[in-house]
Residue frames as qw, qx, qy, qz and C-alpha x, y, z in Angstrom:
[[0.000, 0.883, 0.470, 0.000, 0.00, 0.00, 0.00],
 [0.222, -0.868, 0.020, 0.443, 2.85, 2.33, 0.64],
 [0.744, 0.032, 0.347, 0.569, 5.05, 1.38, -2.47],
 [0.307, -0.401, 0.268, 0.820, 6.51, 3.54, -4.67],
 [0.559, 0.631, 0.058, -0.535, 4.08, 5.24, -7.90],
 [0.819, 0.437, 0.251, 0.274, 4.28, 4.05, -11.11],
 [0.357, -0.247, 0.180, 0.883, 6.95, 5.78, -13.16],
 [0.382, 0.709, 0.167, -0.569, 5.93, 8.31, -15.35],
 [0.731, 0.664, 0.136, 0.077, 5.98, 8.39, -19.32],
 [0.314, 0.879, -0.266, 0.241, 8.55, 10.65, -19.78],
 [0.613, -0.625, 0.475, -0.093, 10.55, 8.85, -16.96],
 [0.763, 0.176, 0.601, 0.160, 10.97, 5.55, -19.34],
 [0.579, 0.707, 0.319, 0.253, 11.38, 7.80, -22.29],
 [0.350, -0.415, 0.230, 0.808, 14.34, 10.16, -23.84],
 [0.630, 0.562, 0.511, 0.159, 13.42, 13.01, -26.44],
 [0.558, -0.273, 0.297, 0.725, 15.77, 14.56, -28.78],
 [0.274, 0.802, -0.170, -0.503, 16.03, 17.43, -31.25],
 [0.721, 0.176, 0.562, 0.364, 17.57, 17.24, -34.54],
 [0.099, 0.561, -0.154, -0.808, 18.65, 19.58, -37.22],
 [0.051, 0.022, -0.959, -0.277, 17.01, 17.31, -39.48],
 [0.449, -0.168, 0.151, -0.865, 13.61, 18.98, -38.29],
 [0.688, -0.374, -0.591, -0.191, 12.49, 15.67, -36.37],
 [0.317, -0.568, 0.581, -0.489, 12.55, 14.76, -33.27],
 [0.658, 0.025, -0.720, -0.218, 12.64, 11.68, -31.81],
 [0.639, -0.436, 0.357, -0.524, 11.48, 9.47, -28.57],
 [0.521, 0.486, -0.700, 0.049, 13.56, 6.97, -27.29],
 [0.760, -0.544, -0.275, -0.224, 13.47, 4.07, -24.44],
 [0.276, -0.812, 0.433, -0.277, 15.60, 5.19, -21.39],
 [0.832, -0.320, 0.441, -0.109, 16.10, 1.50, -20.62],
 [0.795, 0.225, 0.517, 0.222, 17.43, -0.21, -23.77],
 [0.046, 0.635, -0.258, -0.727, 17.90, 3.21, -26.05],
 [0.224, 0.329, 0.800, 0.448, 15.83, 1.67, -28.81],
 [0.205, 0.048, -0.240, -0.948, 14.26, 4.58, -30.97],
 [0.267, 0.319, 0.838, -0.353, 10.18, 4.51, -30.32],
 [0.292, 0.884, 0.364, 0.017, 9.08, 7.20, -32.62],
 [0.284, 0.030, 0.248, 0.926, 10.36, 9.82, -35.11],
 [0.208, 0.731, 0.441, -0.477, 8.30, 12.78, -34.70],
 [0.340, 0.264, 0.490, 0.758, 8.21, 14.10, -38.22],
 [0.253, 0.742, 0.569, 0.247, 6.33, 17.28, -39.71],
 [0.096, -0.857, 0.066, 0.502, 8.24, 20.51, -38.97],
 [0.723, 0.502, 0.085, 0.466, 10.37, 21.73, -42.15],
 [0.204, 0.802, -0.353, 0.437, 12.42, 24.45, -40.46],
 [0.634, 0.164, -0.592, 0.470, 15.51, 23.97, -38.83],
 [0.300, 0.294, -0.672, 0.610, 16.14, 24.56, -35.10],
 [0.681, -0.449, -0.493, -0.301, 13.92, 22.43, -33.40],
 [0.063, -0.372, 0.567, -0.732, 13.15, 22.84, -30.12],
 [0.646, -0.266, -0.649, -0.303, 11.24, 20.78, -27.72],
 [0.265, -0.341, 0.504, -0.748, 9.75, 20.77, -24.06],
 [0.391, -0.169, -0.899, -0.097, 7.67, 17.93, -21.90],
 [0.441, -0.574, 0.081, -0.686, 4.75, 18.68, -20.01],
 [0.515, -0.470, 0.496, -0.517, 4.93, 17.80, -16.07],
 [0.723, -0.361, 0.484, -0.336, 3.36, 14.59, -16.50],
 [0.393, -0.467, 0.741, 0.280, 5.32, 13.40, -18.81],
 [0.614, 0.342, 0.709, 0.056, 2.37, 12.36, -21.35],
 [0.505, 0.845, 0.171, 0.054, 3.09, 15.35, -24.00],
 [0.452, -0.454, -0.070, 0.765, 5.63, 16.85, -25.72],
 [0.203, 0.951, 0.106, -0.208, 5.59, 19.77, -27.24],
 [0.706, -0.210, 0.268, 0.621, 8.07, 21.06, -30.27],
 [0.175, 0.983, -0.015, -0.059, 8.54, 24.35, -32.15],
 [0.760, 0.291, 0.400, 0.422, 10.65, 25.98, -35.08],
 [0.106, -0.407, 0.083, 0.903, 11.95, 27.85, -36.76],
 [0.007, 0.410, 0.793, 0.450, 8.69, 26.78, -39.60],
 [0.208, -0.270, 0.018, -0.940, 6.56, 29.34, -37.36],
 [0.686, -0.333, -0.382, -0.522, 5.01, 26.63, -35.83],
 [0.483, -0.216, 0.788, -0.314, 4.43, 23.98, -32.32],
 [0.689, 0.005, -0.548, -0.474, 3.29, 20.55, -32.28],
 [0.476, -0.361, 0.674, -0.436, 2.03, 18.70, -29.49],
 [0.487, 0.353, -0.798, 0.016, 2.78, 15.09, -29.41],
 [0.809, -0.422, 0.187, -0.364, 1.66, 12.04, -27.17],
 [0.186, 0.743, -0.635, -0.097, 4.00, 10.10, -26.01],
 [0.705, -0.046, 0.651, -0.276, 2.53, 6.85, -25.45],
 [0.781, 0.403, 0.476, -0.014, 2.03, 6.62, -29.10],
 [0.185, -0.256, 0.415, 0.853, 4.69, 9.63, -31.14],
 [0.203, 0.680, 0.653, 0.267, 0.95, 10.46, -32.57],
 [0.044, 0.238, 0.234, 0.942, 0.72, 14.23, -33.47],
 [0.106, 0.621, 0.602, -0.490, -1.99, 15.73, -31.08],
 [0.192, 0.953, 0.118, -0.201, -2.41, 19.79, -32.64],
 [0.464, 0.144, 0.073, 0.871, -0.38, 22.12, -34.86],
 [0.046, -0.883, -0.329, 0.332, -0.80, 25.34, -33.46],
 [0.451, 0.445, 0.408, 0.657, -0.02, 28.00, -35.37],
 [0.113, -0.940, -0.315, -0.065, -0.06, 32.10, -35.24],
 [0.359, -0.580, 0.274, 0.678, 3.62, 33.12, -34.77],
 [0.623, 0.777, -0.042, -0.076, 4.75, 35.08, -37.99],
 [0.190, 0.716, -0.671, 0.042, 8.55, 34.23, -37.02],
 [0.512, 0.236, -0.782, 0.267, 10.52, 31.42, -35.36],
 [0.241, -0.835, 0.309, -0.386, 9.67, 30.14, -32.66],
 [0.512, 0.338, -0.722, 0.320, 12.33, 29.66, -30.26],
 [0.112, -0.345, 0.631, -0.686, 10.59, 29.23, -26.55],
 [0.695, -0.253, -0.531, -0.414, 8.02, 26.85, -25.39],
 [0.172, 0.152, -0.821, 0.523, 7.04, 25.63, -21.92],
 [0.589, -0.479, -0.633, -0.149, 4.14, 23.95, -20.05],
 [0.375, -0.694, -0.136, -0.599, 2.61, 25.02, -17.35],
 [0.106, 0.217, -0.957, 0.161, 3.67, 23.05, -14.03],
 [0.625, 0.123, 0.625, -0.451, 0.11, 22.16, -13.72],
 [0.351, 0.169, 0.806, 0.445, 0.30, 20.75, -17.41],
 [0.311, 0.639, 0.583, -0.394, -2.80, 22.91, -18.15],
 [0.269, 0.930, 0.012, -0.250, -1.28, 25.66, -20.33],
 [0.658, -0.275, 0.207, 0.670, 1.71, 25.84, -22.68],
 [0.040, 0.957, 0.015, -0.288, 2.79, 29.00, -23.31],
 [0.814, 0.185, 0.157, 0.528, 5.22, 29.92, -26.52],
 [0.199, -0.803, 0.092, 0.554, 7.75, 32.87, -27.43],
 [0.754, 0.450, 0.337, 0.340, 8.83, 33.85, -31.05],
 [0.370, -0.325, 0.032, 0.870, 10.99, 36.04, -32.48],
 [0.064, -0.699, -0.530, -0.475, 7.83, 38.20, -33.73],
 [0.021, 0.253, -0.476, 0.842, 8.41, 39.59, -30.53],
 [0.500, -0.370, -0.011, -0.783, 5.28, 37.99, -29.34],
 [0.072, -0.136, 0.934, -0.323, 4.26, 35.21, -26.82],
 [0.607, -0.189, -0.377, -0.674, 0.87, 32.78, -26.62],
 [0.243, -0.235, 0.860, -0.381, -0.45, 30.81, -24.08],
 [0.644, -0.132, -0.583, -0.477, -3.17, 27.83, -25.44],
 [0.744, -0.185, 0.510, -0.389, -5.23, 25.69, -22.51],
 [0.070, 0.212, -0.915, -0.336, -3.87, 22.14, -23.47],
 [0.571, 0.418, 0.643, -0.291, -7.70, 20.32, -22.52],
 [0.714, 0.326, 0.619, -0.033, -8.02, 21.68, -26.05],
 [0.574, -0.112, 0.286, 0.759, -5.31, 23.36, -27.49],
 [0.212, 0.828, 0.394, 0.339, -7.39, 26.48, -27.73],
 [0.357, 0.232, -0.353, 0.834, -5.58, 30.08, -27.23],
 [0.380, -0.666, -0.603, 0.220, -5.97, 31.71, -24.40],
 [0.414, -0.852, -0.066, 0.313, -3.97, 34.53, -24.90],
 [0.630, 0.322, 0.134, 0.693, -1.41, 36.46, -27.26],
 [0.121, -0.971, -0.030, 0.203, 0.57, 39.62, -26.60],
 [0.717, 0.520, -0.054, 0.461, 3.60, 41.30, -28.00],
 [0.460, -0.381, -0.170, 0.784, 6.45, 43.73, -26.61],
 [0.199, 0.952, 0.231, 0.041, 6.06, 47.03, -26.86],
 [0.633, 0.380, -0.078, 0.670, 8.80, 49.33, -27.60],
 [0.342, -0.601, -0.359, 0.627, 9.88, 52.25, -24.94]]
């Protein structure tokens, strides 16, 4: 009754970048390749994992994200709405919200329940 939780997803699982505009997801235990995430076409991929470990999340310099499940390397959403690169991404720590940064100079924050936005703003200049 007192043992120890399951592991998590992302515990059992390694994912990598590429300049090759995949990414991939790999098993921590054995380092057999599980999935090639495929569909960005611009180079410097970037990628982030949400809390519990069951999404990730990757973004470009293509002007898009894409959120990923990692039980299966199935494509969840392409979100979409930067006009540049972007280069920042990061989940919420309650998993709820991930929130990106481009070099548009602007930032978004979507509600992951259903990758709808919640929010976009830009910098202003002084």
């Amino acid at each position: 009754m007192y043992g120890s939780p399951p592991p998590r997803p992302m515990c059992q699982r390694i994912v990598t970048a590429s300049e090759d505009h995949t990414a991939r997801l790999w098993n921590a235990a054995d380092g057999q390749l599980l999935a090639t995430l495929e569909g960005h076409y611009g180079p410097r991929l970037v990628r982030g994992v949400s809390p519990g470990g069951e999404h990730i999340v990757t973004a470009s310099e293509d002007k898009s994200e894409r959120v990923w499940n990692v039980a299966n390397g199935q494509m969840l959403v392409r979100l979409e709405g930067h006009k540049e690169s972007v280069g920042g991404r990061r989940f919420s720590p309650d998993g709820q919200r991930i929130v990106t940064a481009s070099a548009d100079a602007t930032a978004r924050s979507y509600r992951s329940s259903r990758w709808q936005i919640l929010v976009s703003c830009s910098a202003v200049d002084a």
